[in-house]
N, C-alpha and C positions, 0 to 999 in steps of 0.2 A: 293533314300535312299541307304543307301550305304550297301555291303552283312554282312550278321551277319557271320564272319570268326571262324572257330573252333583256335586254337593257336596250339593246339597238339593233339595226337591221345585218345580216349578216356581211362582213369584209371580208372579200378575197384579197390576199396579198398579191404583191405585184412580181414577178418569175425574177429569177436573179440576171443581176448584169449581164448581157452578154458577154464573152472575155474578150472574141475581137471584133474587129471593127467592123465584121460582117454584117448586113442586115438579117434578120432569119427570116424565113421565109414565111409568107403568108399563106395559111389554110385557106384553100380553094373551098366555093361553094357555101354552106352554112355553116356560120359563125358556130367554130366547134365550146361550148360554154356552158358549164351550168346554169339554173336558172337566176340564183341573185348573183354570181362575182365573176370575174375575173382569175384568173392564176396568181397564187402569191403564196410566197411562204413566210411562215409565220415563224423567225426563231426563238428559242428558248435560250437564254443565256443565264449562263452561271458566271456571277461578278469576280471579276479579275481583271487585270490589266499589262499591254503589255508597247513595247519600244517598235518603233517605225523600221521598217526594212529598207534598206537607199542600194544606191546600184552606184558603180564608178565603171566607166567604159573610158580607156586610154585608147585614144585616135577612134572615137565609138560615133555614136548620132550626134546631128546637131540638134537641139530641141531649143525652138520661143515659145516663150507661154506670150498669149495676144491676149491676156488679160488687160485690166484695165479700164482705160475713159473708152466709151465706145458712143456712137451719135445712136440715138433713139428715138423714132416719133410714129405719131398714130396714123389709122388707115389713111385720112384723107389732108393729113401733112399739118390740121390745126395746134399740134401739140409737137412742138418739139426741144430734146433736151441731152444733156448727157449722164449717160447711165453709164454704171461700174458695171466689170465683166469679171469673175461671177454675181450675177444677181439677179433681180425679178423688175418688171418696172412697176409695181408699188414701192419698192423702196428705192427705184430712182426717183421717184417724182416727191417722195417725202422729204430723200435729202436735198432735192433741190429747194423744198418749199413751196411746189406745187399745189399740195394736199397736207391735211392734216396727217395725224397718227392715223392709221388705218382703222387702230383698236380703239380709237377713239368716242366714246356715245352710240350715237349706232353707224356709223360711219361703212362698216360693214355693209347695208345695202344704200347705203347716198354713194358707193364707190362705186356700186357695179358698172357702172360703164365701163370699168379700165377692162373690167374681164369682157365685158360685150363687142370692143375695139380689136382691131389688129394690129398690132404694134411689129416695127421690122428693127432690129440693132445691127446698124453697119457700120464701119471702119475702116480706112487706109492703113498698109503697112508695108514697113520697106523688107525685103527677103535679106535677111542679115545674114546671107551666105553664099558662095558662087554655086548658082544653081545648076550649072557642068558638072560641078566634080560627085553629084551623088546618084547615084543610081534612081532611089525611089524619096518622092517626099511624101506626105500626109498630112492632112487638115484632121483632127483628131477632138473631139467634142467628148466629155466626159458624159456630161450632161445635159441637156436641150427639154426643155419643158415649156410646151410638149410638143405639139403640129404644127411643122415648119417645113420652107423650102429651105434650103443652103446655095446661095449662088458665091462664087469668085469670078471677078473678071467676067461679070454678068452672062456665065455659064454655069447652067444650071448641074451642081454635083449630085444632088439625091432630096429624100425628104426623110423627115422626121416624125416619127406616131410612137414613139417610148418614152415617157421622160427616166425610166429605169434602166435604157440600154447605153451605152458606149459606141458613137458614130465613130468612123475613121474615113474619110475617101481620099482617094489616090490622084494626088494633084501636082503627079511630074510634071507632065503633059501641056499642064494650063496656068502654072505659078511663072510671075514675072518679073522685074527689078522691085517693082511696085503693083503692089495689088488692091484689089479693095471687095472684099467680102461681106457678104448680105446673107442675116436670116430673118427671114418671112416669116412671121408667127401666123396661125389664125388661131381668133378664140377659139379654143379649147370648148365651151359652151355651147358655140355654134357647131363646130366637129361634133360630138356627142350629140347634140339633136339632130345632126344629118346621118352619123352612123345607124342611129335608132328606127329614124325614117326609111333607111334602107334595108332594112331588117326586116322581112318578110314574114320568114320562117315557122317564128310563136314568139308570144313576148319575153322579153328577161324583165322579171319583176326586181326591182321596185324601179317605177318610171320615174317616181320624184320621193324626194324625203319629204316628212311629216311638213306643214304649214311652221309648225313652230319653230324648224330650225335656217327658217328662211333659207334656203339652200337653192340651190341649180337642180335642174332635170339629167338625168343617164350616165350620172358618173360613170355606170358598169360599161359602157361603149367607149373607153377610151383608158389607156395603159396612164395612168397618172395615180399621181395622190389620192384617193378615193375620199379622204375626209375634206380634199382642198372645194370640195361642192358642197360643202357643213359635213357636219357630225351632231348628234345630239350632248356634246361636249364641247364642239367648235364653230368656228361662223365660215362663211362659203366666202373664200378670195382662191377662186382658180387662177392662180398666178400665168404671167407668160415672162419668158426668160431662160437667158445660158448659165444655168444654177449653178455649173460646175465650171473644171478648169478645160480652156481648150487652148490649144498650141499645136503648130508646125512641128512635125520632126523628118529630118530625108537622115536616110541612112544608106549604106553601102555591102552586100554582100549578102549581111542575116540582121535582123533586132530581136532581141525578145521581145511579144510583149506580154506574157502572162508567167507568174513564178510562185508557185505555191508549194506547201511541204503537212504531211499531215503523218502524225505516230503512228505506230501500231503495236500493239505488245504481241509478240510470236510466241501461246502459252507452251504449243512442244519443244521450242528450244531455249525459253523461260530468258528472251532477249527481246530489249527494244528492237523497231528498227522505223526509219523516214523513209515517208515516199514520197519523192522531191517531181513535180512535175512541170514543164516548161514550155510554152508554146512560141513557137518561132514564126517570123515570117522570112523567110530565103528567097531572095531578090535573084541572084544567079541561074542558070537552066542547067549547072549540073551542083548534085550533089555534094555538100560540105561535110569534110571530115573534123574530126579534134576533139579534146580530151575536154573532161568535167571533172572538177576535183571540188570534194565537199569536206569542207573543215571542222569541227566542232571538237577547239581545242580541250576545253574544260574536263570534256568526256574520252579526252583521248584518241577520239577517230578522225580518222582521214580517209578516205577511200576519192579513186581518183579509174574513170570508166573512160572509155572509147567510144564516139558515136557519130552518127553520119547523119546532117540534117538533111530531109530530100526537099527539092523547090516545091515554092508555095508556101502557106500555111502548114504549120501541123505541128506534135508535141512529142517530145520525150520525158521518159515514165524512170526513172532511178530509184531503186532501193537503196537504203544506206543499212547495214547493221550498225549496230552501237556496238563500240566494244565491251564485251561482258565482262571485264572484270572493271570496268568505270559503273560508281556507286549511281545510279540515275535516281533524282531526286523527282516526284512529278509534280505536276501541279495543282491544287487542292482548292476547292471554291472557300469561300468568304466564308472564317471561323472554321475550317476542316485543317489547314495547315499553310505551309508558301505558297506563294506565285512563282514558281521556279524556274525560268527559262534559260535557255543559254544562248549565247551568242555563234554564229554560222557565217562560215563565209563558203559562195558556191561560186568556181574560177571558171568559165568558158575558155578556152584557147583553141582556137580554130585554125585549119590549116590558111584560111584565109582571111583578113580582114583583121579584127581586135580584137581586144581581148573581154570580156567584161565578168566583173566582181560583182557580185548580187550579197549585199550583208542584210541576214535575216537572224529573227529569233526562236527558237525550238523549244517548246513544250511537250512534256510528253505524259499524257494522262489518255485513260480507258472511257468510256461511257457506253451504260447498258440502257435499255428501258427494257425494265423486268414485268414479264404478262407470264404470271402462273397461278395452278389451282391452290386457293387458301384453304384449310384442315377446317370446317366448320361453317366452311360459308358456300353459298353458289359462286360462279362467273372468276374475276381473276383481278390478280394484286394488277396495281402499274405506278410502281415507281422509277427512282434510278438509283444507277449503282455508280459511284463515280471511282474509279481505281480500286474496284472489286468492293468496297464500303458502299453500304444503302444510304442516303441522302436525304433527309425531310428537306425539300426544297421550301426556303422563305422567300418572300420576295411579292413584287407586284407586277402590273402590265406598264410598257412604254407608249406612250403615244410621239408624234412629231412635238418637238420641243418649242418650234413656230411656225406660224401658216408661211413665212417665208423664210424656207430654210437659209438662205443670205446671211442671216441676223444670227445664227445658229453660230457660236465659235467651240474652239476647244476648251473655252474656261466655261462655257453654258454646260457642254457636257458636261465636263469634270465634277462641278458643281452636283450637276444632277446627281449622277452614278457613285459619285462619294455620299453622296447624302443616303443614295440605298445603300452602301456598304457601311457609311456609320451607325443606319438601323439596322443592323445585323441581317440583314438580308442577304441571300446568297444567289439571287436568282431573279428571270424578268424575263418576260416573254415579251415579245416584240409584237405588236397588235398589227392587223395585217394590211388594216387599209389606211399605211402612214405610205412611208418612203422606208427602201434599202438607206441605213443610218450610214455616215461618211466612216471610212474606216478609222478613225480616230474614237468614234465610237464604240466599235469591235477592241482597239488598244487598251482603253481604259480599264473595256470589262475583264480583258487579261488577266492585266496589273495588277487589279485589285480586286478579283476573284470572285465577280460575277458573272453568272452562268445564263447565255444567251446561243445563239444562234445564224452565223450566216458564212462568212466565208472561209475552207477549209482549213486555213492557217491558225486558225484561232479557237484553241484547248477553252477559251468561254462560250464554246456553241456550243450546246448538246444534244437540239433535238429541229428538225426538219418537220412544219407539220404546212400541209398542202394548200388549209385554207381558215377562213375564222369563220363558226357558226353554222358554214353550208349543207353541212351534212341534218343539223339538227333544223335548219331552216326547210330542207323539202322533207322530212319525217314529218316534221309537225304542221308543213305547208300552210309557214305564216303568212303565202301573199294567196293563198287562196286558188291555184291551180286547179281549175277541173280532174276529176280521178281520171279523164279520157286522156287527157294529155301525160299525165304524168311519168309514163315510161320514156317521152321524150326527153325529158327534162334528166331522169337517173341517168339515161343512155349516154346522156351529154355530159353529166358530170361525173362519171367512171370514163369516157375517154378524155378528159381535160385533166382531171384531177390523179388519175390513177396509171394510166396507159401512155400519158404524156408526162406530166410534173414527176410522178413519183417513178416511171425509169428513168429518168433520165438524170435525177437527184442520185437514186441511187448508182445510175452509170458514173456517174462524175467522185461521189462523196461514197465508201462505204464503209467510213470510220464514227456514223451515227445512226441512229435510228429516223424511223421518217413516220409519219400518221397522214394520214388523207386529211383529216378534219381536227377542228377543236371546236367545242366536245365531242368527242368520240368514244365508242366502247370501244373504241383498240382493237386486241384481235378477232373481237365477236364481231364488230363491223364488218370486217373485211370477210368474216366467214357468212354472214346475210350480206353479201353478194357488194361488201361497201357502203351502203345504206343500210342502218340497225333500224329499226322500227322505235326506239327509243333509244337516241343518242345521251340521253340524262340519266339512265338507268345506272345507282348508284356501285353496284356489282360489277361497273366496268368501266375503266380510264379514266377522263377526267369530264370536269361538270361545273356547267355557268349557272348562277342560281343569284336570283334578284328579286327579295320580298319589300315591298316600300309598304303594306297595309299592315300586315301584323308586328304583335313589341317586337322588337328585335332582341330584347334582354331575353327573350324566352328561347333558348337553347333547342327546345325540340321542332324548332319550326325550320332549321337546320336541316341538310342534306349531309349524313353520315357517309359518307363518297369514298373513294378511293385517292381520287384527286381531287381540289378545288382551284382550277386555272380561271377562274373570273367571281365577284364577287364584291359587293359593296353597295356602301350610300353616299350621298351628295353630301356635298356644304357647299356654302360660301366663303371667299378668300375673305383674309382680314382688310379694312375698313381701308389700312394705309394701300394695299393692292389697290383697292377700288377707285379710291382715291382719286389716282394717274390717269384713270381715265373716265370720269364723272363729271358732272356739276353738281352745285348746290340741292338745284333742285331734283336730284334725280335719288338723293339718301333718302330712300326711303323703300321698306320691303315690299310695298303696294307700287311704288313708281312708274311709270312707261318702259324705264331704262331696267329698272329691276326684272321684269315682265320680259324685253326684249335679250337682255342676256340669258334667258334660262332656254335651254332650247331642247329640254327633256318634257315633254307633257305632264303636267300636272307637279314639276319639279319641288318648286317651292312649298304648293300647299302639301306635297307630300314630307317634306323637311319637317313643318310644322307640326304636322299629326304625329311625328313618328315624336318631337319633339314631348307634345303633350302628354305622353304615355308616362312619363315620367318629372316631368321638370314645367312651373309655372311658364306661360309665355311671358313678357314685358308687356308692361300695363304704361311704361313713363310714358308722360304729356309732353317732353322732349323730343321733338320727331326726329332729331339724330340720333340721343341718346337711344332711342327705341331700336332704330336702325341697328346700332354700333352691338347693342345686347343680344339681337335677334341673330347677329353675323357671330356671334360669341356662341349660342344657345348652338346653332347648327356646327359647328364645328364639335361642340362638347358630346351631341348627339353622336355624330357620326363616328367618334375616337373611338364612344363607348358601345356603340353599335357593332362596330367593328371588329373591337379588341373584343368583346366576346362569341363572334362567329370565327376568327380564326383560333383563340383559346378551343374550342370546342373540337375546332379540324387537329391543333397540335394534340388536346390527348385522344383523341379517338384515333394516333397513328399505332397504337401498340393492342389494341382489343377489339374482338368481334360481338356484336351486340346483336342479336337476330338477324344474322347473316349478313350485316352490315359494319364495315369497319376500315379500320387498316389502313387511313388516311395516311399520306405521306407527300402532299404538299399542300401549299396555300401559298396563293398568291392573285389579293385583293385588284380591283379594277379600280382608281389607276393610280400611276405614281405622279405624273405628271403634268400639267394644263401646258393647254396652247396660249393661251389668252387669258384675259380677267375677266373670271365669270365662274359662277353656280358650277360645280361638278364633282365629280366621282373622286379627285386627285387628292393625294399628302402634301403634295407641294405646290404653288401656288405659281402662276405666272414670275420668271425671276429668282424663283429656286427657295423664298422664304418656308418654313417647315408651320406646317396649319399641325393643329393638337393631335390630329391622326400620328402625322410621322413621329412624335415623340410617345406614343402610345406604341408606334409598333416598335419603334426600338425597345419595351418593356417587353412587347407579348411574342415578338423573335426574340430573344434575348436565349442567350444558350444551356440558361438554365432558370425555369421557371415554375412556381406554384401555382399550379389552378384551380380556381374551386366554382364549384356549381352546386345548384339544389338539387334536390328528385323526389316528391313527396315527403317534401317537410326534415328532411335528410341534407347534411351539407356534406361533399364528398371533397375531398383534395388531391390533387395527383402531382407528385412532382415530374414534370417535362424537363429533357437533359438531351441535348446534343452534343453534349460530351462524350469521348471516346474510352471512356473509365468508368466504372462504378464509382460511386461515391457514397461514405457515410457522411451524414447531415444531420442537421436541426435542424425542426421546422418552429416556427415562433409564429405563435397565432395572438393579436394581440384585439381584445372589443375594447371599443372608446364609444362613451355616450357622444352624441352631437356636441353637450351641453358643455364638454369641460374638456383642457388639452390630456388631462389625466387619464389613463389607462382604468378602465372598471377593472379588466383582469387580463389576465397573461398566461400564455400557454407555453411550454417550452420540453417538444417533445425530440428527446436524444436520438442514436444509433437510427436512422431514417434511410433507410438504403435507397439510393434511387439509381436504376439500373443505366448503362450508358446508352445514349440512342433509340430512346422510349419513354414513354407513359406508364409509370406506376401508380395506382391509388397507395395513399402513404397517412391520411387521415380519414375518419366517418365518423361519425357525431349528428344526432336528430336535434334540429335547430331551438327545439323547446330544453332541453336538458340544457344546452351551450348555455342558452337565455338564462337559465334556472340558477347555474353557474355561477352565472356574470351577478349577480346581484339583483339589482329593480331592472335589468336591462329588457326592453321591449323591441320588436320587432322596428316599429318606428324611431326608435332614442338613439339606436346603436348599430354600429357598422363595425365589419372584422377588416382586420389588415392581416398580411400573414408573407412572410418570408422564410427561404432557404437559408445557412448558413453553415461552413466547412469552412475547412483549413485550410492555412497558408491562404486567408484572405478571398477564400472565396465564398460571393455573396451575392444571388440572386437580386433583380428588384424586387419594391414592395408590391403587392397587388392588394387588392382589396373588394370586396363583396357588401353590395347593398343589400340590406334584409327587406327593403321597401324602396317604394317610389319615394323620389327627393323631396318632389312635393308634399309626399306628405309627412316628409320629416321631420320629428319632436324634438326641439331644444338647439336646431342651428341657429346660431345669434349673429349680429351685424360682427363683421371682423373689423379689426383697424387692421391695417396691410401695410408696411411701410420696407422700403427697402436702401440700404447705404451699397453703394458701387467702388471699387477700388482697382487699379491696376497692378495686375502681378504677368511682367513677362509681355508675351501676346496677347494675354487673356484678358476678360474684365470679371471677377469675383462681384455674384449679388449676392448680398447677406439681409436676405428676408426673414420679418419677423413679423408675427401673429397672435393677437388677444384670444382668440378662439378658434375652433376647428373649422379648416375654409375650405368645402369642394374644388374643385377644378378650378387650382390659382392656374392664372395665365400672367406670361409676362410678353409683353408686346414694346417693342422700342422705336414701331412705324418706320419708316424707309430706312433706317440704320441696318445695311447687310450683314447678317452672321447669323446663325441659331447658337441656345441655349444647352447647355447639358441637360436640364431636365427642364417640362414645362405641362402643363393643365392637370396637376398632381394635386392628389387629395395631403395638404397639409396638417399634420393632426402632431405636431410638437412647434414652440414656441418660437425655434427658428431651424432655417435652413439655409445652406451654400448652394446658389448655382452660378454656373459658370459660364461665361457668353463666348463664344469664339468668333470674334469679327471675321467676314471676307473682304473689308475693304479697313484701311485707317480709319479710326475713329477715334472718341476723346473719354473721359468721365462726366467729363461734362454734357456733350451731347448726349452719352446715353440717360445721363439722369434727368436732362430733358425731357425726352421724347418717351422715357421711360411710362408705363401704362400699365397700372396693375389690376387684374378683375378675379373674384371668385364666385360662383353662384349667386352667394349673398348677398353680390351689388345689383344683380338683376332684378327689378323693382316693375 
């Protein structure tokens, strides 16, 4: 069995927002911490998407946002310039044209001075309000990234060490006609090696990341981005900057500032009901009375409560029922059913002061995570149940979309998060050591019915988990801790991880489940003391598993898991990504630039071997062409690498095999790059889809044929997340290499395949199939095999190699030609082929849109695909820039 490989060092996620503007308080004495991370929660999101919540207050606060041009310059005054507010100053100084592209060649370390400098953003502003008439004002910072002073009025208000918290200070007292506010950055780089140097106690491993990912020293000493010091995915630009929005608000009497509402289903009286929660700040010294009324007309309820806010901070907790005879509709992840929300209005009327209207959206769905004993096996199932239905979760992991989230809009997301739900993906775990994503992020996943994780509001969270990798990083104690030390270390991450994050997740949220770690054995963790002794042990929870030495086509080298929450291989982006940020001299797989983008050890040559297992390398004396084939070759590997380890996780969800089985999710590392460069991702810097993402829209697809060998045996299972039984045909069709004709054809009736599971539905020993087929030999000939039901439904095709490609008999040179036409929005390819062509791709280089289908084995004379621009285009340009490859041009 081959080793369960970690991929990278373990990330603690960063703890949630705080909600007010409080500072929290700092743990006295020794840095309370596990030994690699930080606090951070990692969510799990089920894709869906959902509508913005706004507030109207008649005679209510006054609120400036101080966005905008703000004056920006370095510690010793040589640099100065103006920077936008939200932002970072790399990309103030790129829009001014100080600096190149950041991602530019290797720009990434010719930049580091910006992060080695301390940069301050100040700005005059006039108080566009009589500052008499209100009781309290507020300097209010969403965001601050990361260690800074905050002065006004060259009075010092507090400092900053969260780039994850929400600052607020109270600036009755000191705000003027005219003011002028200053925030001090220090690098962030400097901070982290003086935190580190003052850290006595024992070390927190890892001090530096690998050489190869040119990164910064101590991310773990400092509440930030954790990958903004590298990643072996990404490059180190520890940004400094007010990333979010910040603005003035004085208000008079009470404000809200927190409003959240989370379901619940009440099984003994078989009724929804909301628990609407609201945090005030009450300015007054006595007690406010007045009435809350919660509307949700759709469902017919109103309820309308009495309550007294007392001075200070503090919340109120409301129950709402539904009314039970209103049909509640819930909300169902991506391919299970709607995104069903309803519209909410909640009324404050207070004996004093205004009024205010809080308009929100209400979902209302269940989430279990199910840990029970399996009839035939050791240890315990752990999937989910989403509205009492069990779930094969599909989907992949999120990384940060750009090392400066600035750049980051609501059309990057959308782009991204439609792209997992148009691969039928229902799900996406949020990797830990990014950034809390902006809440338009959380909306999306609503809407459109992926299943993630973070703030209560949103029916796309499902699962709280404490941190990424840590538990299985001191089990297997990958940085090498002395056995003497080691009970400090568990001591320290049972009270950070367990005793801190997970009460107080669960004090706040108890409409999810929570996990200390990923990977974790779930509840057998927690029963060895929260430390399993083998956090990969497949008989429990979920499991990161990273083979780069052996085939990958080989199915048993596979972890038969329960879960698979991490999982994958590299490629590289296509040619026209690289492009943008290359020169001439840098095309080339051997280059400086090729070598300096890879920042995974041994990345490339391991693409390569994995490559060779199956498929000639590129031999052309063209040293672009070689490039352009070799970027082609890795992508084709990794589709096919891939789609056969989650094919493997989808049908091992229904059978137990020597006490191993029962899969019930998959979800590959990762979906998405920062940058352009070598990596784990489907989608490329920019959102273009690499042959992975069109592969996994086939192998998520919600109804699918698998087939695998096992001693010389070909087995078939039909895969269905459909909610019905279904009779089928299965159409098993061998085509020699040599010819677009069918040797022969199979067409087997009445195929029942059961709803929400893995049936075997075909077996046949691959000598008999052959025997069959006519002269067909293991080398000549390859099977295709699809589903096919009524009323139009119809699986993709899939298909099974009998051999390695290279050493395949009778593939001949293809001609490939394709005519383009506009119909509507779309642009219609009508591809056509002299002989059967491996993995066509179709590539149209900087032309934004994905294809309906792409790196598909062609074995008829033509075919429709269909291109869906995200931006105007022509037919013209695309028949330009249009670019056809299949195996067979690879020379």
């Amino acid at each position: 069995m081959a080793v369960r490989r970690r991929r990278r060092g373990a990330a603690a996620p960063p703890e949630p927002p705080a909600r007010s503007g409080r500072r929290p308080c700092r743990l006295s004495g020794r840095r309370a911490g596990a030994a690699m991370g930080r606090a951070a929660l990692l969510p799990l999101l089920l894709v869906a998407t959902a509508g913005r919540a706004g507030v109207s207050a008649a005679g209510g606060p006054e609120v400036h946002s101080l966005r905008g041009s703000w004056r920006l310059g370095n510690g010793n005054g040589s640099v100065v310039l103006r920077g936008e507010v939200p932002g970072c100053v790399h990309t103030a100084l790129h829009r001014r044209g100080l600096i190149q592209d950041p991602y530019y060649r290797f720009n990434d370390v010719m930049y580091r001075w910006i992060s080695l400098d301390n940069w301050t953003y100040s700005r005059t502003f006039k108080t566009p309000f009589d500052i008499r008439k209100w009781q309290k004002v507020n300097l209010v910072f969403e965001g601050v990234d990361t260690v800074a002073q905050i002065l006004i009025n060259n009075i010092t208000l507090g400092r900053t060490d969260n780039m994850f918290n929400r600052y607020s200070f109270d600036i009755t007292s000191v705000i003027k006609e005219v003011n002028f506010v200053e925030v001090r950055f220090l690098s962030a780089v400097s901070y982290a090696a003086e935190q580190s140097r003052c850290h006595k106690a024992y070390s927190i491993p890892p001090a530096c990341p690998p050489p190869v990912q040119k990164g910064e020293c101590h991310a773990n000493f400092i509440r930030k981005e954790q990958c903004s010091f590298s990643w072996d995915w990404g490059p180190s630009f520890p940004t400094q900057g007010i990333w979010k929005d910040v603005r003035i608000e004085a208000y008079n009497h009470y404000h809200l500032i927190y409003f959240s509402l989370t379901p619940f289903f009440v099984k003994s009286a078989q009724q929804w009901s909301l628990e609407i929660e609201s945090i005030f700040d009450v300015v007054s010294s006595k007690p406010i009375a007045g009435l809350v009324t919660v509307n949700i007309p759709k469902l017919q309820t109103q309820q309308t409560f009495s309550v007294k806010l007392q001075p200070g901070e503090g919340s109120i907790v409301l129950l709402v029922n539904i009314n039970k005879s209103s049909a509640v509709e819930a909300w169902w992840p991506n391919g299970h059913g709607k995104q069903t929300g309803y519209n909410m209005t909640t009324t404050f009327i207070m004996e004093a002061g205004y009024q205010i209207e809080k308009f929100s959206k209400a979902y209302f769905r269940t989430v279990e995570l199910v840990q029970e004993p399996i009839p035939g096996s050791p240890g315990l199932s752990f999937y989910f149940k989403i509205n009492g239905r069990p779930i094969f979760i599909k989907g992949s992991n999120w990384i940060p979309a750009d090392s400066f989230q600035d750049r980051v809009t609501y059309d990057t997301l959308w782009l991204l998060l439609k792209s997992a739900a148009d691969a039928n993906m229902n799900a996406l775990r949020v990797w830990g050591g990014g950034v809390y994503e902006q809440d338009e992020f959380y909306n999306i996943c609503d809407e459109i019915g992926i299943m993630v994780r973070r703030l209560k509001s949103h029916p796309s969270i499902i699962l709280w988990s404490g941190n990424n990798e840590n538990e299985a990083a001191i089990a297997s104690n990958w940085f090498s801790i002395p056995y003497a030390d080691r009970e400090v270390y568990i001591k320290d991450y049972v009270l950070l991880y367990v005793k801190n994050i997970r009460e107080i997740v669960l004090t706040e949220d108890k409409s999810r489940p929570f996990i200390a770690s990923s990977p974790t054995n779930g509840l057998e963790s927690v029963k060895e003391g929260w430390l399993s002794q083998n956090p990969y042990d497949t008989h429990y929870g979920d499991t990161h598993f990273y083979d780069y030495s052996n085939d990958c086509w080989n199915w048993t080298v596979y972890p038969k898991t329960r879960f698979a929450s991490e999982y994958g291989f590299q490629s590289w982006p296509s040619f026209s990504t690289i492009e943008k940020v290359s020169s001439t001299e840098d095309w080339s797989y051997t280059s400086n630039f090729s070598l300096h983008r890879q920042h995974h050890e041994n990345g490339n040559d391991q693409m390569l071997q994995q490559i060779g297992h199956h498929f000639k390398l590129p031999q052309s004396t063209d040293p672009i062409k070689k490039f352009k084939d070799t970027i082609y070759l890795t992508q084709v590997m990794q589709a096919q690498c891939i789609k056969t380890e989650t094919e493997f996780y989808r049908f091992s969800q229904s059978e137990i095999i020597k006490g191993e089985g029962h899969t019930m999710g998959a979800l590959y590392w990762q979906l998405n790059d920062i940058w352009q460069a070598p990596s784990w991702a489907s989608l490329e810097y920019g959102g273009k889809w690499k042959l992975l993402h069109y592969f996994a829209q086939n192998f998520f697809a919600p109804l699918l044929p698998v087939a695998y060998e096992d001693k010389g045996v070909l087995y078939v299972y039909g895969v269905s997340d459909l909610h019905a039984d279904r009779k089928l045909t299965l159409r098993v069709i061998v085509h020699a290499w040599s010819s677009l004709e069918p040797v022969c054809t199979l067409a087997k009736d009445g195929v029942t395949v059961k709803a929400q599971s893995a049936v075997l539905i075909y077996k046949e020993s691959i000598n008999n199939l052959l025997e069959r087929c006519r002269n067909c030999t293991r080398k000549s000939c390859v099977i295709t095999f699809c589903l096919v039901g009524e009323g139009g439904l119809q699986s993709p095709t899939n298909h099974h190699f009998l051999s390695s490609l290279k050493d395949a008999v009778g593939l001949e040179k293809t001609h490939l030609s394709a005519s383009v036409s506009q119909r509507d929005d779309v642009y219609i390819f009508v591809l056509q082929t002299t002989a059967i062509a491996p993995f066509v791709s179709l590539d149209v280089g900087r032309i934004k849109g994905r294809f309906s289908d792409n790196g598909f084995l062609m074995t008829e004379k033509k075919k429709v695909v269909v291109f869906y621009p995200w931006e105007p285009t022509s037919v013209e340009e695309l028949e330009e820039s249009l670019t056809l490859t299949s195996l067979v041009d690879v020379v």
